[in-house]
C-alpha positions in Angstrom: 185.6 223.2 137.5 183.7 226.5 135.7 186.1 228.5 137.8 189.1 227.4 137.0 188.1 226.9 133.2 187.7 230.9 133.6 191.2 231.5 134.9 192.2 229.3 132.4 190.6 231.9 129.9 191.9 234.8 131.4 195.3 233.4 131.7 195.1 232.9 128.4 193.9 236.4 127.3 196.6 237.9 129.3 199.1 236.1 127.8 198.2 237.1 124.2 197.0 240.6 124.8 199.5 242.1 122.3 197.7 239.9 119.5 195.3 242.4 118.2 193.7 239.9 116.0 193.7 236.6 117.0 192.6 234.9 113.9 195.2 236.7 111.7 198.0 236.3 114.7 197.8 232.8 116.2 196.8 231.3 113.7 199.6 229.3 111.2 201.7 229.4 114.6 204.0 227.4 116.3 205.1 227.0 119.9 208.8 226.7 120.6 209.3 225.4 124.4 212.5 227.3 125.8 212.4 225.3 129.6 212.9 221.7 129.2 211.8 221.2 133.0 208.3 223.1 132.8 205.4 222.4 135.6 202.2 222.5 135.3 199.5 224.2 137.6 196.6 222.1 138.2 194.7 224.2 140.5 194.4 227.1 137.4 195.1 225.0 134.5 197.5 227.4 133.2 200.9 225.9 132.1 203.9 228.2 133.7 206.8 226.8 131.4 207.9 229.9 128.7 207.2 229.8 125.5 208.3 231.8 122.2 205.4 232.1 119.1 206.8 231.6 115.8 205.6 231.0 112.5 206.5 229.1 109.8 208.7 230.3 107.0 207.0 228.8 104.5 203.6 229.7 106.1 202.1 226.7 105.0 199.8 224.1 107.0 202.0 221.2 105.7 201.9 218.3 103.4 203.7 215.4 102.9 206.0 214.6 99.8 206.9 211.5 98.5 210.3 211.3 100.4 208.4 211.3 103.7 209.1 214.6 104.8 206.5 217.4 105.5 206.7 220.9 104.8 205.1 223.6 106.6 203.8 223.8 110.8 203.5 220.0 110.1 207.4 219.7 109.2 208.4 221.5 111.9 206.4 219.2 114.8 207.8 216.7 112.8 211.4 217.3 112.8 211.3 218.3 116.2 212.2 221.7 115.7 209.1 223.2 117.4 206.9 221.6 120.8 203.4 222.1 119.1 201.3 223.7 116.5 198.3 225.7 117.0 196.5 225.4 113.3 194.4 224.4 113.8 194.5 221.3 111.6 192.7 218.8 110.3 193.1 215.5 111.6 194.0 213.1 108.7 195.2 209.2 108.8 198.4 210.6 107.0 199.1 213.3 109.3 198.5 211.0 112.7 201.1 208.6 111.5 203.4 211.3 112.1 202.8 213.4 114.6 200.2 213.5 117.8 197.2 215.5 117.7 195.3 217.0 120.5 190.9 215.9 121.5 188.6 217.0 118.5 188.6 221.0 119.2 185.9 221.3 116.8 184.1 219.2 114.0 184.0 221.3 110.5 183.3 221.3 107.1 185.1 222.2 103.7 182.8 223.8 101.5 183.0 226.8 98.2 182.6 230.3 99.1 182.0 232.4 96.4 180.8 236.0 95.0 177.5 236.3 96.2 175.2 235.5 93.4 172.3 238.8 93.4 169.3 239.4 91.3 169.7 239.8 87.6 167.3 241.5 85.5 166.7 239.0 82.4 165.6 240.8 79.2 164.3 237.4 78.2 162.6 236.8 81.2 159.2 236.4 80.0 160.2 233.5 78.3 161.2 231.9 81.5 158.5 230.5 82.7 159.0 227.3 80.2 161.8 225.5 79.1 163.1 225.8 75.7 161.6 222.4 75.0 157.8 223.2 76.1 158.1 226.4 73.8 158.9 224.3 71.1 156.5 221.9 71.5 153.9 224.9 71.6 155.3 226.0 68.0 154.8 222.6 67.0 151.4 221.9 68.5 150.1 225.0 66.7 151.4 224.2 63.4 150.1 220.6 63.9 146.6 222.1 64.9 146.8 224.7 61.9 147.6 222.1 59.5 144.8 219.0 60.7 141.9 222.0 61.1 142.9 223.0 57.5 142.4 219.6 56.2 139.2 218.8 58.4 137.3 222.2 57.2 138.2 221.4 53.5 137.4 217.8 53.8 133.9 219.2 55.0 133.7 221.3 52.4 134.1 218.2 50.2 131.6 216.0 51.9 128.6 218.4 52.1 129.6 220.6 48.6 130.7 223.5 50.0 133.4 225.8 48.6 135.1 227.4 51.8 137.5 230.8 51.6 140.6 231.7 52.7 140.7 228.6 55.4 144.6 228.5 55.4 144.5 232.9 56.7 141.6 232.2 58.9 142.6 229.2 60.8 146.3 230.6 61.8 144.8 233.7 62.7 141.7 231.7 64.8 145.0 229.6 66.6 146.7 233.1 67.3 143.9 234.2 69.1 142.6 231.1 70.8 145.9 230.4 72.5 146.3 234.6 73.5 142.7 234.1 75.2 140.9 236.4 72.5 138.0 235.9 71.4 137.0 234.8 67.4 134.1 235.2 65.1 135.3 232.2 63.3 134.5 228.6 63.7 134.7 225.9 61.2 130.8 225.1 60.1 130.8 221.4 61.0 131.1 219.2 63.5 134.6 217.5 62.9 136.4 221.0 62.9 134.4 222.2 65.6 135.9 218.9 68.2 139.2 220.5 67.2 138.3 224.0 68.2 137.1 222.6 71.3 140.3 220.4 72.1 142.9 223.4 71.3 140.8 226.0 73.4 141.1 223.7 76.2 145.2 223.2 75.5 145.9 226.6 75.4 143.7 227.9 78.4 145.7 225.5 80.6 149.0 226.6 79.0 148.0 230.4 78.9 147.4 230.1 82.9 150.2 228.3 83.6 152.4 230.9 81.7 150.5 233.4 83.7 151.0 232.6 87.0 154.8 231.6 86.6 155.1 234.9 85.3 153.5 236.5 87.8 155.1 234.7 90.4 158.8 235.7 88.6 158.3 238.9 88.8 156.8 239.3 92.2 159.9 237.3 93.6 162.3 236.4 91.6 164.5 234.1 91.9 168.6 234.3 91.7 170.7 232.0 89.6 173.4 230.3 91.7 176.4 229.4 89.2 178.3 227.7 91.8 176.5 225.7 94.2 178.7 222.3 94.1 182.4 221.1 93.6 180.7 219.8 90.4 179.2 223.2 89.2 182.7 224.6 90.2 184.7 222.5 87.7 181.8 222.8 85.0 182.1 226.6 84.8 185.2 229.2 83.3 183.9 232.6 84.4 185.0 232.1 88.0 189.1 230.3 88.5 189.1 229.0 91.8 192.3 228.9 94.6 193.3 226.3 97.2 195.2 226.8 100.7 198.6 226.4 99.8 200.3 223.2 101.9 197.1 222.5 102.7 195.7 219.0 103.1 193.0 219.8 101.0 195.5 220.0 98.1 196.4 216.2 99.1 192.7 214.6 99.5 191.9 216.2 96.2 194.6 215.1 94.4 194.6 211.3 96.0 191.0 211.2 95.0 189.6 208.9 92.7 186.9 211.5 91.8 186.5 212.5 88.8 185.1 215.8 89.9 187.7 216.3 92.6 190.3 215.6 90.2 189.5 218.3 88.0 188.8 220.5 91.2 192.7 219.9 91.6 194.4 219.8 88.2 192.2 222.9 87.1 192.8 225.2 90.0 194.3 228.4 88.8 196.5 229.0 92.2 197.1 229.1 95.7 196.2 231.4 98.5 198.5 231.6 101.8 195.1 230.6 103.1 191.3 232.0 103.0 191.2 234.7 106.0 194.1 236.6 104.2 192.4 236.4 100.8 189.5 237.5 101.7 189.4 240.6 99.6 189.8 239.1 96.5 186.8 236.7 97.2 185.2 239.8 97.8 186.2 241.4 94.6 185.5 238.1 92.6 188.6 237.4 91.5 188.4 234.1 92.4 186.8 231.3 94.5 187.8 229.1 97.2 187.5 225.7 99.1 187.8 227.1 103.0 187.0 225.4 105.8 183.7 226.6 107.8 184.8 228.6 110.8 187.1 230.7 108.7 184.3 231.3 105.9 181.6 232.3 108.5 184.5 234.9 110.1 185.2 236.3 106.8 181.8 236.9 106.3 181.1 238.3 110.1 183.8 240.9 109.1 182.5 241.7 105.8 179.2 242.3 107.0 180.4 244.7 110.1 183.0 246.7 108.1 180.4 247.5 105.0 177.2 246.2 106.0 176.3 244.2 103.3 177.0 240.9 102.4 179.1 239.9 99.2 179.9 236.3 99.6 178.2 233.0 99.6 178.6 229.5 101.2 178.1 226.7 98.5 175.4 224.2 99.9 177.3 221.3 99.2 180.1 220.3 101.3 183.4 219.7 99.7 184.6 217.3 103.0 182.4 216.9 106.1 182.5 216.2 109.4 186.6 216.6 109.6 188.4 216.4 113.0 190.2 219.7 114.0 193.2 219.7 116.8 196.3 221.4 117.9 199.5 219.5 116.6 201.9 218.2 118.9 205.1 216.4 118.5 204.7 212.7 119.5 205.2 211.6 122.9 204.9 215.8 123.8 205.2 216.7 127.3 202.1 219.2 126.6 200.0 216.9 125.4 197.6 215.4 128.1 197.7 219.1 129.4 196.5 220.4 126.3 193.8 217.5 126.2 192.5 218.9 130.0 192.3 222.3 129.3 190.6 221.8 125.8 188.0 219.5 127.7 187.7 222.2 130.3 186.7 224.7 127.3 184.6 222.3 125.4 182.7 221.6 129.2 182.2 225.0 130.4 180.9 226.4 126.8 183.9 229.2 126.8 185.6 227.8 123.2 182.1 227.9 121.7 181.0 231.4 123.1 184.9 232.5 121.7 183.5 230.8 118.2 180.1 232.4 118.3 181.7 236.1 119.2 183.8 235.7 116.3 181.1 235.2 113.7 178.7 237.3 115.2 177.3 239.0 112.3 176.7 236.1 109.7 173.2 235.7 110.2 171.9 237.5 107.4 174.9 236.9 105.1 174.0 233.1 105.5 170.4 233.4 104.3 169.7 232.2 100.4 170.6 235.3 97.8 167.2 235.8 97.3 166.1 237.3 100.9 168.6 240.0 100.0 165.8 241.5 98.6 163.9 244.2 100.6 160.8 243.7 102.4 157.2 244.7 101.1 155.8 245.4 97.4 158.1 247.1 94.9 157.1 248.8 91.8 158.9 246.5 88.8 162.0 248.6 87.5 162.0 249.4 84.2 164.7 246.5 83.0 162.1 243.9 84.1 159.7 244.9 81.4 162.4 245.3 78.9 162.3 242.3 77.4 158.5 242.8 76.1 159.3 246.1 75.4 161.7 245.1 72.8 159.7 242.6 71.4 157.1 245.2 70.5 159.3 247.5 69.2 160.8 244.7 67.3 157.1 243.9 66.0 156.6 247.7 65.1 160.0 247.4 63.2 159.5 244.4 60.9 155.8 245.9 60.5 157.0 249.3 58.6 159.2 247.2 56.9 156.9 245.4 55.4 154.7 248.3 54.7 157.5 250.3 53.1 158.4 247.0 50.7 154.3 246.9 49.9 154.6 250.4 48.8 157.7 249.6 46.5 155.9 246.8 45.0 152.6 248.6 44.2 155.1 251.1 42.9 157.3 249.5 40.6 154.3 247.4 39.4 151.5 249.8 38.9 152.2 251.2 35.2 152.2 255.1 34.8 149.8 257.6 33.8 151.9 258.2 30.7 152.4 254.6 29.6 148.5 253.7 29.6 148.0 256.6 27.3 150.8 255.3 24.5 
């Protein structure tokens, strides 16, 4: 069985020889039978009728309009006009009322491939650790605190007859402090203040190393943003149009979906691509995105990878459609059928049509990892742009602060009377 599945193979690499890339040659072809008596070889499994390899004028995978008629390889098994398809295509219910399809060559998924997302240097990045809403809740914890110890020490003051000073300026400077982890030689003088003391040094030694370690762990690997990881994120964003394979059947299960998402996943593309293999350099520019189907994606990124070593596109995690049915097209009742069905069996048995898959995407291995192993290995030194962010707020601090001096020096000049004017 093994041995004639291999003369199958080389039969088969014979025959296509001149095709010096067999993704970008066979596929989107048709076969048109020229012998209307053909035989077929059993002993090598190699089919000895000829054959002429056409595409289609349109160059579309085909889709049905409302009339009943199909355009694309589709149309033409349809109408007759050619003996089979090679696509592949996906098998759909709408497609099988129409025309035969071969055994399952393959099981794949439609998923987004993208730009590859790659780490950003935030200036604001020390303020990621928290969400917005935990900073503000900080801002309000410490004016609540600076606001209740104010009241408590000068309701103290009342109860035992003292007179405190300047409580307001030395409790917002003793919250300042207590939540940086510095130390204060300020404590209110009685008990009631002092429970407060204790219950905001406690707050803000669990927020401080909290803050601290996030931080820490940020910088020493940071993580990178993924924009697009979903049909939903896709449609949710408009940095990035997106493109479908035109005549498709993508194009058709998107727009007979009752999605929501998937509806404006169709009505908001902003084109069409012939399909994703021949636009993959404008993926890799990021032009645009795409909804490709697995094999093709993985390829596209094998090549990338091998003709500039690096990897600059990304497979969204979510699938778009899973688990579809891909087969060569025949027109119903074909003669090549149930030898196409044998000799895919053969393939799928002996392991060749997988070893033929795995050759082709070869070097996706490290494209396919998460963005963030893109980084090197070992300890770096932080770049300059990581630190930038504190940086700025320091010299934003230094900034306001002569400010301020310079108006204090206005005011005591302008208000202080002259020399000249004491003496009158």
């Amino acid at each position: 069985m093994i041995l004639n599945t291999l003369n199958y193979q080389q039969n088969y690499e014979n025959t296509f020889k001149n095709h010096k890339n067999s993704h970008q040659s066979l596929s989107k072809a048709v076969i048109r039978r020229w012998s209307e008596n053909p035989a077929k070889t059993h002993s090598s499994f190699a089919l000895t009728f000829r054959y002429e390899l056409v595409r289609p004028p349109d160059s579309y995978w085909g889709i049905k309009f409302p009339n009943g008629s199909w355009n694309g390889m589709v149309g033409m098994v349809h109408r007759n006009e050619v003996e089979m398809a090679l696509g592949p295509f996906a098998v759909t219910a709408q497609r099988e009322e129409d025309i035969d399809f071969s055994m399952a060559v393959l099981t794949d998924n439609q998923a987004i491939i993208t730009i590859r997302p790659t780490l950003q240097q935030d200036v604001a990045g020390f303020l990621r650790p928290f969400d917005y809403k935990v900073w503000l809740l900080v801002l309000l914890s410490m004016v609540g605190m600076a606001c209740g110890m104010v009241g408590v020490v000068e309701g103290e003051g009342k109860v035992f007859f003292e007179n405190p000073k300047n409580i307001v300026s030395k409790t917002c400077l003793w919250i300042l402090t207590t939540l940086t982890q510095e130390s204060s030689e300020w404590l209110p003088p009685h008990d009631a203040g002092r429970v407060l003391v204790t219950t905001w040094m406690l707050a803000s030694l669990v927020f401080m190393s909290s803050y601290g370690g996030i931080l820490t762990a940020m910088l020493t690997v940071p993580r990178v943003t993924i924009p697009i990881d979903s049909l939903a994120d896709l449609v949710a964003q408009d940095d990035l149009p997106w493109r479908l394979e035109s005549g498709a059947t993508m194009l058709t299960l998107l727009q007979e979906s009752e999605d929501e998402v998937r509806q404006k996943a169709y009505h908001g593309m902003s084109g069409t691509i012939p399909d994703c293999w021949s636009a993959r350099h404008g993926l890799i520019k990021g032009e645009f995105a795409a909804v490709c189907d697995m094999m093709t994606m993985k390829k596209t990124i094998s090549w990338d990878f091998s003709t500039s070593g690096e990897c600059h596109l990304y497979i969204a995690n979510e699938k778009v459609y899973s688990n579809l049915m891909v087969s060569l097209a025949f027109r119903v009742d074909s003669f090549l059928l149930e030898g196409a069905n044998e000799i895919i069996s053969r393939l799928l048995e002996a392991g060749i049509l997988n070893h033929w898959l795995s050759s082709e995407t070869s070097n996706t291995t490290q494209c396919l990892k998460p963005p963030s192993a893109d980084r090197s290995q070992g300890v770096e030194p932080l770049p300059l742009s990581s630190m930038l962010g504190t940086i700025l707020l320091m010299a934003g601090g230094w900034s306001l602060a002569l400010l301020i001096f310079i108006g204090e020096n206005i005011m005591v000049a302008t208000m202080t009377p002259s020399p000249h004017s004491a003496l009158r």
